[in-house]
C-alpha positions, -999 to 999 in steps of 0.1 A, spaced: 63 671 384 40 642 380 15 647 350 -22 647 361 -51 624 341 -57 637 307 -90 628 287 -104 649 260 -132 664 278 -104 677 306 -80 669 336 -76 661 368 -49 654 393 -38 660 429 -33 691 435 0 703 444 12 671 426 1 666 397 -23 696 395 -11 730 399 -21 763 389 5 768 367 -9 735 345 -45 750 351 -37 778 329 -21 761 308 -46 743 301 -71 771 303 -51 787 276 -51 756 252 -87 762 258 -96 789 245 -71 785 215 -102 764 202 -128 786 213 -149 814 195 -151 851 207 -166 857 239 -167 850 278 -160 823 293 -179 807 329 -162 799 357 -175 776 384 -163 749 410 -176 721 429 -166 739 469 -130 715 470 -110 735 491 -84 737 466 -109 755 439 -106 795 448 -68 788 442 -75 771 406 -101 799 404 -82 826 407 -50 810 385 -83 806 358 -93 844 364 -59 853 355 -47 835 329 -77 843 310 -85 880 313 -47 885 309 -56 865 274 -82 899 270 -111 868 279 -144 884 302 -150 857 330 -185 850 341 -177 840 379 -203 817 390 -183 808 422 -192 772 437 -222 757 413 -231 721 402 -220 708 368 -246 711 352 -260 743 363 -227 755 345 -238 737 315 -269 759 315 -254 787 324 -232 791 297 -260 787 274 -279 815 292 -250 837 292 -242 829 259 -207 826 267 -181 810 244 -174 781 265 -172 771 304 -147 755 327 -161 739 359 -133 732 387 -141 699 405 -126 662 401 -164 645 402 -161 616 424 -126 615 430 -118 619 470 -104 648 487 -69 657 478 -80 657 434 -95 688 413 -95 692 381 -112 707 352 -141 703 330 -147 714 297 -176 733 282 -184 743 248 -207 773 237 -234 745 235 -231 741 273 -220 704 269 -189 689 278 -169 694 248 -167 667 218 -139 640 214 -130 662 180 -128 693 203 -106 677 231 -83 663 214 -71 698 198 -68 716 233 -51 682 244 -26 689 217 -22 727 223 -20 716 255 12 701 251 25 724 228 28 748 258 58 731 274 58 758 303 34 786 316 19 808 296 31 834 315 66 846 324 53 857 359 20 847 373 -7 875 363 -26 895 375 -61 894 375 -77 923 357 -108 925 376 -125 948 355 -130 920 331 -145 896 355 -186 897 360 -197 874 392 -230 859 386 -253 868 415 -278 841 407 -265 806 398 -296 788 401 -331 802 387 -318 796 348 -319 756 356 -350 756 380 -371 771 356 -360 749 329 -363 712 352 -395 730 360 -413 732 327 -404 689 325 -427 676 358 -460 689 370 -451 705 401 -490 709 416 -491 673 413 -454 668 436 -463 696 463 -493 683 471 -478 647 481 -451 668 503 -425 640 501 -397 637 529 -365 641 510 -330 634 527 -304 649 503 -267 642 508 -246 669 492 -220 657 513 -202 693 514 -201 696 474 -223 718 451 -249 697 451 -270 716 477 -270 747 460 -295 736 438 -308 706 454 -317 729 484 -337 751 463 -351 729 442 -368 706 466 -381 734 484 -400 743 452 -414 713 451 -426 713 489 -407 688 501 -401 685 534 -363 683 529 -333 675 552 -295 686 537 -267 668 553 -235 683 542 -250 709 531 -221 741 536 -202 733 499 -168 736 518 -154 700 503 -153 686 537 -167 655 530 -179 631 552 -179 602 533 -160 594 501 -173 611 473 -184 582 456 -220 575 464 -217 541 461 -233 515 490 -202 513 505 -193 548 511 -232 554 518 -236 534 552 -240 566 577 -272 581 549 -286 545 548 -293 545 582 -303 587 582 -329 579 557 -347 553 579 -343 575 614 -358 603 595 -385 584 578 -377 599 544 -398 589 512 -364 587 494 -327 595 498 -313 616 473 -271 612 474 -249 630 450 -212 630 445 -192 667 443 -203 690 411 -236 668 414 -236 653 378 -246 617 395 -277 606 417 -277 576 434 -309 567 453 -321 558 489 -353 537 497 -375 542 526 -362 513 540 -327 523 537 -322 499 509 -296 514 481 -307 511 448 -279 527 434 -267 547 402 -275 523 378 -313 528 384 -315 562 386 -308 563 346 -337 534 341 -362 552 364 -361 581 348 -357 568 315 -391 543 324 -407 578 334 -400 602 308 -407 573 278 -444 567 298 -450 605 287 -431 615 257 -418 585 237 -390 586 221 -352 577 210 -331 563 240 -290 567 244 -270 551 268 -235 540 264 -220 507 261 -212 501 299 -246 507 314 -276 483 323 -298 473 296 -321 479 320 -331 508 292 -326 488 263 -356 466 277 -375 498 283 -369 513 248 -382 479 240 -412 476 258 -421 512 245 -414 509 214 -388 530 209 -357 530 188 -323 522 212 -290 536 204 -258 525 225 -228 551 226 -188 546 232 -183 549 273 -178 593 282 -201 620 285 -196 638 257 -203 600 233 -232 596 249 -245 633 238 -232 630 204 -245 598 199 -279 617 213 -284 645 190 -277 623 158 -308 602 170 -328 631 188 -331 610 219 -354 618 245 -336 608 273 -300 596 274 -276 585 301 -247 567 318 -256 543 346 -234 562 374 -261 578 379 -259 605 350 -294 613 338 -289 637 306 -323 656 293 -318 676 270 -350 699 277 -333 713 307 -289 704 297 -267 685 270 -251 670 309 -258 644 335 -277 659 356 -286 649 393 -314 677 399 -335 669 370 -331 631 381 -345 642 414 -374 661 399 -386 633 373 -380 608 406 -410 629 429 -427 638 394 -428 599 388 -442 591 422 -463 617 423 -482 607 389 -481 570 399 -492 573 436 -458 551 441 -429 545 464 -391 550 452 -387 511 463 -418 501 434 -406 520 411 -371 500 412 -389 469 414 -407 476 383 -376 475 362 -358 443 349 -337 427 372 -299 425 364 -270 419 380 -236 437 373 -201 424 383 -169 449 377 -130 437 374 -100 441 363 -67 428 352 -31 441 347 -22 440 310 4 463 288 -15 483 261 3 464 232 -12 432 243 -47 443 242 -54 433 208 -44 397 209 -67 396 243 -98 413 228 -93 392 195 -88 359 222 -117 367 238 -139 371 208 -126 335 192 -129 316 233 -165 337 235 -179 326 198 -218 326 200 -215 358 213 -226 387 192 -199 414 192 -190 452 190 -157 472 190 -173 504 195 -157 508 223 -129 476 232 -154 448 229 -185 442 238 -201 407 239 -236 399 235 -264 372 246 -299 375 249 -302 387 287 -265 388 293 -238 412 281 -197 414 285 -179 442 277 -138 444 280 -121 477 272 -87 492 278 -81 521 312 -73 555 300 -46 565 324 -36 526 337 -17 494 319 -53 476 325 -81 462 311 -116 466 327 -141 438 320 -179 446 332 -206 422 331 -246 415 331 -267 389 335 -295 378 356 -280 364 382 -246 376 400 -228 341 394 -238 345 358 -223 377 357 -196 364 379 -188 333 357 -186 355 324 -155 383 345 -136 351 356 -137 335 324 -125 366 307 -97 367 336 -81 333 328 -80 344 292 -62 367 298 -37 353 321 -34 323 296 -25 351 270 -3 365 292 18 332 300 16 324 262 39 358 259 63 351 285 72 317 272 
Protein backbone atom coordinates (compact mmCIF):
# COMPACT_ATOMS: atom_id res chain seq x y z
CA UNK A 1 0.00 0.00 0.00
CA UNK A 2 1.38 3.22 -1.07
CA UNK A 3 1.39 5.92 1.81
CA UNK A 4 -0.80 9.01 0.87
CA UNK A 5 0.61 12.91 1.43
CA UNK A 6 0.91 13.69 5.01
CA UNK A 7 1.07 17.46 6.36
CA UNK A 8 0.15 18.51 9.73
CA UNK A 9 -3.10 20.04 8.92
CA UNK A 10 -4.18 16.41 7.16
CA UNK A 11 -3.88 13.95 4.18
CA UNK A 12 -4.59 13.21 0.96
CA UNK A 13 -3.93 10.53 -1.50
CA UNK A 14 -5.58 8.53 -4.37
CA UNK A 15 -8.04 6.73 -3.28
CA UNK A 16 -7.97 3.17 -3.44
CA UNK A 17 -4.17 3.58 -3.55
CA UNK A 18 -2.91 5.45 -1.27
CA UNK A 19 -6.14 6.53 0.40
CA UNK A 20 -8.46 4.03 1.79
CA UNK A 21 -11.07 3.95 4.33
CA UNK A 22 -9.22 1.87 6.42
CA UNK A 23 -6.39 4.88 6.68
CA UNK A 24 -9.32 7.40 6.96
CA UNK A 25 -10.20 6.10 10.23
CA UNK A 26 -7.15 5.79 11.19
CA UNK A 27 -6.50 8.81 10.93
CA UNK A 28 -9.87 9.96 12.17
CA UNK A 29 -9.00 8.22 15.30
CA UNK A 30 -5.53 9.87 15.82
CA UNK A 31 -7.83 12.80 15.56
CA UNK A 32 -9.76 12.82 18.13
CA UNK A 33 -6.93 11.41 20.45
CA UNK A 34 -6.10 15.19 20.52
CA UNK A 35 -9.43 16.50 20.74
CA UNK A 36 -11.74 17.73 23.66
CA UNK A 37 -15.20 16.26 24.53
CA UNK A 38 -17.78 16.64 22.11
CA UNK A 39 -19.10 16.18 18.36
CA UNK A 40 -17.31 16.31 15.71
CA UNK A 41 -18.58 17.76 11.82
CA UNK A 42 -18.48 16.00 8.99
CA UNK A 43 -18.53 17.37 5.44
CA UNK A 44 -17.11 16.76 1.86
CA UNK A 45 -16.28 18.62 -1.18
CA UNK A 46 -19.18 16.18 -3.75
CA UNK A 47 -15.78 13.81 -5.08
CA UNK A 48 -17.37 10.77 -5.86
CA UNK A 49 -15.25 8.92 -3.65
CA UNK A 50 -16.50 11.13 -0.40
CA UNK A 51 -19.94 9.13 0.85
CA UNK A 52 -17.42 6.10 0.96
CA UNK A 53 -14.80 8.14 3.23
CA UNK A 54 -17.96 9.43 4.84
CA UNK A 55 -19.39 6.68 5.91
CA UNK A 56 -15.76 4.88 7.05
CA UNK A 57 -15.59 8.56 9.21
CA UNK A 58 -19.32 7.94 10.57
CA UNK A 59 -18.10 4.72 11.82
CA UNK A 60 -15.00 4.84 13.16
CA UNK A 61 -16.04 7.70 15.18
CA UNK A 62 -19.44 6.86 16.82
CA UNK A 63 -17.96 3.37 17.41
CA UNK A 64 -15.20 5.70 19.36
CA UNK A 65 -18.82 6.86 21.46
CA UNK A 66 -18.09 10.49 19.18
CA UNK A 67 -21.82 12.28 17.97
CA UNK A 68 -21.22 13.25 14.25
CA UNK A 69 -22.76 16.44 12.95
CA UNK A 70 -23.31 15.33 9.10
CA UNK A 71 -23.15 18.25 7.02
CA UNK A 72 -23.06 16.08 3.78
CA UNK A 73 -21.35 17.95 0.73
CA UNK A 74 -20.39 21.77 2.06
CA UNK A 75 -17.48 24.12 1.14
CA UNK A 76 -14.47 24.36 3.41
CA UNK A 77 -15.06 26.98 4.98
CA UNK A 78 -18.74 26.77 5.64
CA UNK A 79 -17.38 23.72 7.81
CA UNK A 80 -15.10 26.07 9.52
CA UNK A 81 -18.18 28.05 10.57
CA UNK A 82 -20.02 25.40 11.24
CA UNK A 83 -18.23 23.86 13.74
CA UNK A 84 -18.03 27.05 15.57
CA UNK A 85 -21.87 27.33 15.43
CA UNK A 86 -22.32 23.81 16.50
CA UNK A 87 -19.89 24.13 18.95
CA UNK A 88 -18.38 20.93 18.12
CA UNK A 89 -15.02 19.75 19.23
CA UNK A 90 -13.42 19.73 15.99
CA UNK A 91 -14.34 19.11 12.10
CA UNK A 92 -13.10 16.95 9.35
CA UNK A 93 -13.91 18.12 5.80
CA UNK A 94 -13.36 15.26 2.95
CA UNK A 95 -12.01 16.81 -0.26
CA UNK A 96 -8.29 17.00 -1.78
CA UNK A 97 -8.66 21.01 -2.72
CA UNK A 98 -7.36 21.33 -6.10
CA UNK A 99 -5.93 18.08 -6.69
CA UNK A 100 -7.75 16.32 -9.93
CA UNK A 101 -10.16 13.66 -9.91
CA UNK A 102 -8.94 10.29 -8.74
CA UNK A 103 -7.44 12.28 -4.94
CA UNK A 104 -9.53 12.87 -1.52
CA UNK A 105 -8.37 13.41 1.45
CA UNK A 106 -9.00 15.08 4.69
CA UNK A 107 -8.90 18.28 6.45
CA UNK A 108 -8.51 19.17 9.86
CA UNK A 109 -10.54 21.30 12.15
CA UNK A 110 -10.13 22.39 15.59
CA UNK A 111 -12.92 23.64 18.01
CA UNK A 112 -11.93 27.14 16.77
CA UNK A 113 -13.17 26.14 13.30
CA UNK A 114 -9.62 26.64 11.78
CA UNK A 115 -7.54 24.25 10.23
CA UNK A 116 -5.68 22.96 13.05
CA UNK A 117 -2.17 24.41 14.26
CA UNK A 118 1.39 23.00 13.20
CA UNK A 119 1.64 22.12 17.30
CA UNK A 120 -1.78 20.27 16.83
CA UNK A 121 -0.82 18.30 13.63
CA UNK A 122 2.00 17.13 14.36
CA UNK A 123 0.58 15.09 17.54
CA UNK A 124 -2.27 13.34 15.43
CA UNK A 125 0.62 12.81 12.73
CA UNK A 126 2.39 10.97 15.43
CA UNK A 127 -0.65 8.97 16.85
CA UNK A 128 -1.18 8.57 13.51
CA UNK A 129 1.54 6.31 13.09
CA UNK A 130 1.33 4.75 16.22
CA UNK A 131 -1.73 2.94 14.78
CA UNK A 132 0.22 0.50 12.58
CA UNK A 133 -3.26 -1.13 11.41
CA UNK A 134 -7.07 -0.26 11.72
CA UNK A 135 -8.50 0.63 14.64
CA UNK A 136 -10.84 -1.80 14.27
CA UNK A 137 -10.74 -5.65 14.08
CA UNK A 138 -13.74 -5.58 11.57
CA UNK A 139 -15.05 -2.56 9.95
CA UNK A 140 -17.93 -0.96 12.19
CA UNK A 141 -20.83 -0.32 12.19
CA UNK A 142 -22.29 2.93 12.19
CA UNK A 143 -24.37 3.60 15.18
CA UNK A 144 -26.81 5.88 13.66
CA UNK A 145 -28.34 7.03 16.64
CA UNK A 146 -25.31 9.13 17.24
CA UNK A 147 -25.19 10.76 14.02
CA UNK A 148 -27.32 14.35 13.65
CA UNK A 149 -27.49 15.51 9.73
CA UNK A 150 -27.45 19.14 9.48
CA UNK A 151 -30.46 20.24 7.44
CA UNK A 152 -29.14 23.74 6.83
CA UNK A 153 -25.39 24.09 5.83
CA UNK A 154 -25.49 27.51 4.60
CA UNK A 155 -27.46 30.37 6.56
CA UNK A 156 -24.69 30.32 9.63
CA UNK A 157 -21.98 31.70 6.94
CA UNK A 158 -24.41 33.97 4.88
CA UNK A 159 -25.36 35.86 7.73
CA UNK A 160 -21.95 36.34 8.90
CA UNK A 161 -20.27 37.45 5.11
CA UNK A 162 -23.39 39.48 5.36
CA UNK A 163 -22.86 41.74 8.24
CA UNK A 164 -19.09 42.59 6.27
CA UNK A 165 -20.53 44.42 2.73
CA UNK A 166 -23.46 46.65 2.43
CA UNK A 167 -25.78 44.62 0.58
CA UNK A 168 -28.44 47.59 -0.58
CA UNK A 169 -25.60 49.09 -2.13
CA UNK A 170 -24.69 45.52 -4.34
CA UNK A 171 -28.40 44.67 -5.26
CA UNK A 172 -29.09 47.68 -6.60
CA UNK A 173 -26.11 47.47 -9.26
CA UNK A 174 -27.51 43.75 -10.15
CA UNK A 175 -24.17 42.49 -11.42
CA UNK A 176 -24.02 39.47 -13.96
CA UNK A 177 -22.07 36.94 -12.20
CA UNK A 178 -20.77 33.59 -13.99
CA UNK A 179 -19.68 31.31 -11.17
CA UNK A 180 -17.74 28.05 -11.95
CA UNK A 181 -18.21 25.51 -9.22
CA UNK A 182 -17.09 23.14 -11.64
CA UNK A 183 -19.13 20.22 -9.92
CA UNK A 184 -17.58 20.85 -6.31
CA UNK A 185 -19.18 22.44 -3.21
CA UNK A 186 -18.65 25.59 -4.23
CA UNK A 187 -22.24 26.20 -5.52
CA UNK A 188 -23.90 25.44 -2.54
CA UNK A 189 -23.09 28.51 -1.20
CA UNK A 190 -22.02 30.51 -4.06
CA UNK A 191 -25.59 29.80 -5.48
CA UNK A 192 -27.24 31.23 -2.49
CA UNK A 193 -25.20 33.77 -1.80
CA UNK A 194 -25.20 35.66 -5.09
CA UNK A 195 -28.76 35.43 -5.20
CA UNK A 196 -28.83 37.44 -2.00
CA UNK A 197 -27.05 39.91 -3.40
CA UNK A 198 -29.32 40.16 -6.63
CA UNK A 199 -27.10 39.05 -8.92
CA UNK A 200 -28.17 37.89 -11.98
CA UNK A 201 -26.09 34.75 -11.71
CA UNK A 202 -25.27 31.85 -14.05
CA UNK A 203 -23.73 28.35 -12.25
CA UNK A 204 -21.88 26.14 -14.47
CA UNK A 205 -21.10 22.87 -12.83
CA UNK A 206 -23.33 23.54 -10.59
CA UNK A 207 -24.71 19.59 -9.43
CA UNK A 208 -21.58 18.99 -6.68
CA UNK A 209 -21.26 15.43 -8.09
CA UNK A 210 -17.13 15.80 -8.67
CA UNK A 211 -17.60 15.50 -12.30
CA UNK A 212 -15.40 18.11 -13.26
CA UNK A 213 -15.08 19.66 -16.34
CA UNK A 214 -12.03 21.15 -16.21
CA UNK A 215 -9.05 20.38 -13.84
CA UNK A 216 -9.68 21.53 -10.59
CA UNK A 217 -7.13 24.00 -10.52
CA UNK A 218 -8.52 27.38 -11.61
CA UNK A 219 -5.62 28.40 -13.01
CA UNK A 220 -5.60 30.21 -16.84
CA UNK A 221 -4.79 27.13 -18.27
CA UNK A 222 -7.44 24.92 -16.99
CA UNK A 223 -9.88 28.02 -17.25
CA UNK A 224 -10.04 28.48 -21.24
CA UNK A 225 -13.83 27.00 -21.75
CA UNK A 226 -15.06 29.95 -18.57
CA UNK A 227 -12.88 32.62 -20.31
CA UNK A 228 -14.76 32.44 -23.22
CA UNK A 229 -18.45 31.79 -21.06
CA UNK A 230 -17.84 34.94 -19.37
CA UNK A 231 -17.62 37.14 -22.56
CA UNK A 232 -20.70 35.15 -24.43
CA UNK A 233 -22.68 35.85 -21.41
CA UNK A 234 -21.64 39.33 -20.90
CA UNK A 235 -20.88 38.82 -17.20
CA UNK A 236 -19.56 41.82 -14.90
CA UNK A 237 -17.13 39.18 -13.46
CA UNK A 238 -16.29 35.48 -13.45
CA UNK A 239 -16.16 33.97 -10.21
CA UNK A 240 -14.06 30.36 -10.56
CA UNK A 241 -13.39 28.14 -7.58
CA UNK A 242 -11.61 24.95 -7.17
CA UNK A 243 -13.47 21.80 -5.15
CA UNK A 244 -14.30 22.59 -1.20
CA UNK A 245 -14.11 26.33 -2.53
CA UNK A 246 -11.37 27.71 -0.19
CA UNK A 247 -9.74 29.60 -3.48
CA UNK A 248 -11.27 32.34 -5.90
CA UNK A 249 -9.73 33.05 -8.85
CA UNK A 250 -11.27 35.88 -10.94
CA UNK A 251 -12.74 36.52 -14.59
CA UNK A 252 -12.89 40.01 -16.23
CA UNK A 253 -15.51 41.22 -18.55
CA UNK A 254 -13.35 40.82 -21.18
CA UNK A 255 -12.44 37.35 -20.44
CA UNK A 256 -9.13 38.42 -19.24
CA UNK A 257 -7.93 36.12 -16.09
CA UNK A 258 -6.60 37.90 -13.40
CA UNK A 259 -5.98 35.07 -11.32
CA UNK A 260 -5.61 33.94 -7.63
CA UNK A 261 -2.97 36.14 -6.71
CA UNK A 262 -5.26 39.24 -7.02
CA UNK A 263 -8.06 38.07 -5.50
CA UNK A 264 -6.00 38.25 -2.00
CA UNK A 265 -4.82 42.02 -2.98
CA UNK A 266 -8.35 43.20 -4.02
CA UNK A 267 -9.85 42.26 -1.21
CA UNK A 268 -7.13 43.13 1.04
CA UNK A 269 -7.12 46.91 -1.03
CA UNK A 270 -10.96 46.88 -0.17
CA UNK A 271 -11.34 45.87 3.31
CA UNK A 272 -7.98 48.31 4.48
CA UNK A 273 -10.02 51.37 2.42
CA UNK A 274 -12.83 50.76 5.30
CA UNK A 275 -11.38 49.34 8.38
CA UNK A 276 -7.51 49.70 8.58
CA UNK A 277 -5.68 47.43 10.04
CA UNK A 278 -2.83 44.67 10.50
CA UNK A 279 -2.17 42.63 7.22
CA UNK A 280 -0.91 38.66 7.02
CA UNK A 281 0.15 36.95 4.10
CA UNK A 282 2.68 34.30 3.93
CA UNK A 283 5.98 34.28 2.49
CA UNK A 284 5.10 33.00 -1.04
CA UNK A 285 2.42 35.51 -2.08
CA UNK A 286 2.61 38.91 -3.99
CA UNK A 287 3.64 41.78 -2.21
CA UNK A 288 1.13 43.18 -3.95
CA UNK A 289 -0.34 43.52 -0.08
CA UNK A 290 2.75 44.52 1.43
CA UNK A 291 2.57 47.71 -0.92
CA UNK A 292 -1.00 48.18 0.24
CA UNK A 293 -0.32 47.74 3.97
CA UNK A 294 2.07 50.37 2.95
CA UNK A 295 0.21 52.77 1.28
CA UNK A 296 -2.42 52.58 4.23
CA UNK A 297 -0.40 52.72 6.78
CA UNK A 298 -0.71 49.63 8.21
CA UNK A 299 1.59 47.38 9.98
CA UNK A 300 2.60 44.00 7.57
CA UNK A 301 3.29 40.72 8.94
CA UNK A 302 4.64 37.88 6.56
CA UNK A 303 3.88 34.11 7.78
CA UNK A 304 5.73 30.56 6.94
CA UNK A 305 3.79 29.09 3.58
CA UNK A 306 0.27 26.80 5.05
CA UNK A 307 -3.07 27.77 6.13
CA UNK A 308 -2.90 27.33 9.50
CA UNK A 309 0.82 29.90 9.58
CA UNK A 310 -0.81 32.27 8.02
CA UNK A 311 -3.84 32.30 10.84
CA UNK A 312 -1.42 31.99 13.68
CA UNK A 313 0.72 34.44 12.47
CA UNK A 314 -2.95 36.47 12.22
CA UNK A 315 -4.21 36.40 15.66
CA UNK A 316 -0.76 37.31 17.25
CA UNK A 317 -0.98 40.57 15.20
CA UNK A 318 -5.01 40.88 15.11
CA UNK A 319 -4.83 41.31 11.40
CA UNK A 320 -7.75 42.52 9.57
CA UNK A 321 -7.40 40.67 6.63
CA UNK A 322 -4.95 37.85 5.92
CA UNK A 323 -4.26 35.49 3.07
CA UNK A 324 -2.42 33.28 0.62
CA UNK A 325 -2.25 34.27 -3.01
CA UNK A 326 -4.06 31.04 -4.43
CA UNK A 327 -6.68 32.72 -4.06
CA UNK A 328 -7.35 32.18 -0.19
CA UNK A 329 -8.98 35.30 1.26
CA UNK A 330 -9.11 34.60 5.18
CA UNK A 331 -11.45 37.22 7.35
CA UNK A 332 -11.80 36.57 10.38
CA UNK A 333 -15.30 38.42 10.86
CA UNK A 334 -16.99 35.67 8.97
CA UNK A 335 -13.92 32.25 9.36
CA UNK A 336 -10.26 31.62 10.71
CA UNK A 337 -10.18 29.88 6.58
CA UNK A 338 -9.71 30.96 3.05
CA UNK A 339 -12.60 31.67 2.07
CA UNK A 340 -13.94 32.01 -1.65
CA UNK A 341 -17.58 33.36 -0.79
CA UNK A 342 -16.52 36.23 1.30
CA UNK A 343 -13.94 37.05 -1.52
CA UNK A 344 -16.88 37.14 -3.78
CA UNK A 345 -18.91 39.37 -1.56
CA UNK A 346 -16.06 42.03 -0.72
CA UNK A 347 -15.39 41.78 -4.85
CA UNK A 348 -19.34 43.12 -5.71
CA UNK A 349 -19.21 45.09 -2.26
CA UNK A 350 -15.95 46.82 -3.73
CA UNK A 351 -17.47 47.61 -7.06
CA UNK A 352 -20.53 48.51 -5.77
CA UNK A 353 -18.98 51.31 -3.36
CA UNK A 354 -16.57 52.43 -6.06
CA UNK A 355 -18.91 52.50 -9.18
CA UNK A 356 -15.95 50.18 -10.66
CA UNK A 357 -15.33 47.27 -13.01
CA UNK A 358 -13.47 43.90 -11.68
CA UNK A 359 -10.77 44.85 -14.65
CA UNK A 360 -10.00 48.63 -12.66
CA UNK A 361 -9.96 47.32 -9.65
CA UNK A 362 -6.92 44.85 -10.77
CA UNK A 363 -5.39 47.63 -12.52
CA UNK A 364 -5.25 49.67 -9.54
CA UNK A 365 -2.90 47.38 -7.77
CA UNK A 366 0.94 47.25 -8.19
CA UNK A 367 2.05 45.39 -11.05
CA UNK A 368 4.29 42.26 -10.45
CA UNK A 369 5.21 39.56 -12.13
CA UNK A 370 5.73 35.94 -10.66
CA UNK A 371 7.77 33.08 -12.19
CA UNK A 372 7.43 29.40 -10.42
CA UNK A 373 10.21 26.35 -10.80
CA UNK A 374 11.68 23.71 -9.67
CA UNK A 375 14.65 21.58 -9.39
CA UNK A 376 15.40 17.94 -8.32
CA UNK A 377 17.55 17.97 -5.16
CA UNK A 378 18.01 15.20 -2.14
CA UNK A 379 16.79 16.76 1.22
CA UNK A 380 20.35 16.47 2.71
CA UNK A 381 21.78 18.77 0.21
CA UNK A 382 19.42 21.57 0.86
CA UNK A 383 21.36 23.26 3.26
CA UNK A 384 24.60 23.71 1.40
CA UNK A 385 22.11 25.08 -1.56
CA UNK A 386 20.09 27.55 0.57
CA UNK A 387 23.46 28.66 2.32
CA UNK A 388 25.05 28.80 -1.60
CA UNK A 389 22.39 30.79 -2.61
CA UNK A 390 22.48 33.28 0.16
CA UNK A 391 26.61 33.84 -0.31
CA UNK A 392 26.07 33.97 -4.81
CA UNK A 393 22.77 36.36 -3.82
CA UNK A 394 24.79 38.81 -1.20
CA UNK A 395 22.97 42.24 -1.42
CA UNK A 396 20.01 40.49 -0.84
CA UNK A 397 18.27 40.89 2.42
CA UNK A 398 17.27 37.44 3.73
CA UNK A 399 14.83 35.18 5.82
CA UNK A 400 14.77 31.48 6.82
CA UNK A 401 11.34 31.58 7.98
CA UNK A 402 10.38 29.39 5.82
CA UNK A 403 13.68 27.88 3.39
CA UNK A 404 14.94 31.33 2.25
CA UNK A 405 13.66 34.06 1.23
CA UNK A 406 15.59 36.87 -0.61
CA UNK A 407 14.91 40.38 -0.71
CA UNK A 408 15.26 43.68 -3.04
CA UNK A 409 13.36 46.68 -3.13
CA UNK A 410 10.57 45.63 -5.72
CA UNK A 411 11.80 42.18 -6.23
CA UNK A 412 11.67 39.11 -3.94
CA UNK A 413 13.15 35.20 -4.28
CA UNK A 414 12.08 32.64 -2.19
CA UNK A 415 13.58 28.89 -2.31
CA UNK A 416 12.21 26.26 0.04
CA UNK A 417 12.20 22.57 0.18
CA UNK A 418 8.69 20.14 -1.23
CA UNK A 419 6.90 18.35 1.50
CA UNK A 420 6.25 15.08 -0.12
CA UNK A 421 9.04 15.38 -3.18
CA UNK A 422 13.26 15.26 -3.26
CA UNK A 423 12.78 19.06 -4.62
CA UNK A 424 13.26 22.40 -4.11
CA UNK A 425 10.72 25.10 -5.26
CA UNK A 426 12.09 28.53 -6.13
CA UNK A 427 9.27 31.37 -6.68
CA UNK A 428 10.02 34.69 -7.81
CA UNK A 429 8.82 38.62 -8.15
CA UNK A 430 9.76 41.40 -9.79
CA UNK A 431 8.41 43.85 -12.15
CA UNK A 432 8.99 42.50 -15.16
CA UNK A 433 8.70 38.58 -16.13
CA UNK A 434 12.54 38.42 -17.33
CA UNK A 435 13.41 39.92 -14.06
CA UNK A 436 11.60 37.36 -12.34
CA UNK A 437 12.76 34.92 -14.92
CA UNK A 438 16.50 35.92 -14.53
CA UNK A 439 16.41 35.56 -10.58
CA UNK A 440 14.62 31.34 -11.08
CA UNK A 441 17.43 30.55 -13.61
CA UNK A 442 20.14 31.94 -11.62
CA UNK A 443 19.02 30.04 -8.66
CA UNK A 444 18.77 26.90 -11.08
CA UNK A 445 22.52 26.94 -12.16
CA UNK A 446 23.34 27.22 -8.43
CA UNK A 447 22.07 24.60 -7.81
CA UNK A 448 23.16 22.37 -10.53
CA UNK A 449 26.78 23.69 -9.88
CA UNK A 450 26.20 22.46 -6.28
CA UNK A 451 25.04 19.44 -7.45
CA UNK A 452 28.19 18.59 -9.81
CA UNK A 453 30.48 19.91 -6.97
CA UNK A 454 28.92 16.62 -4.96
CA UNK A 455 29.32 14.22 -7.58
CA UNK A 456 32.98 14.99 -8.21
Amino acid sequence: MEEPIISVSGLRGIVGKSLTAEIAQRYASALIQTLPPGPIVISRDGRGSGPMLAAALRACLTHAGRNVLDADVAATPTTGVLVRQRQAAGGVQISASHNPAEYNGLKLFSAAGRVIPAANGEQVMAAYRQLTASPFDTSPVEKTQLVTPIADTTTAHWELIRACVDVAAIRRRKFRVLLDANHGAGSILGKRLLQELDCRVTVVGEPPDGKFVHLPEPTAENLQGVLRQVTELRADVGFCQDPDADRLAVIDASGRYLGEEYTLAMCVDHVLRQHPGPVVTNCSTSRMSEDLAARYHVPFFRSAVGEANVVDCMLANNAVIGGEGNGGAIDPRVVLVRDSFIGMALLLDAMAARSASIAQLADELPRYEIVKTKFTLASDRLPAALNALRLHFSDARFSTLDGLRLDWPGRWLLVRASNTEPIVRAIAEAASHSEADRLCRETGEVIRKLGQLAGS
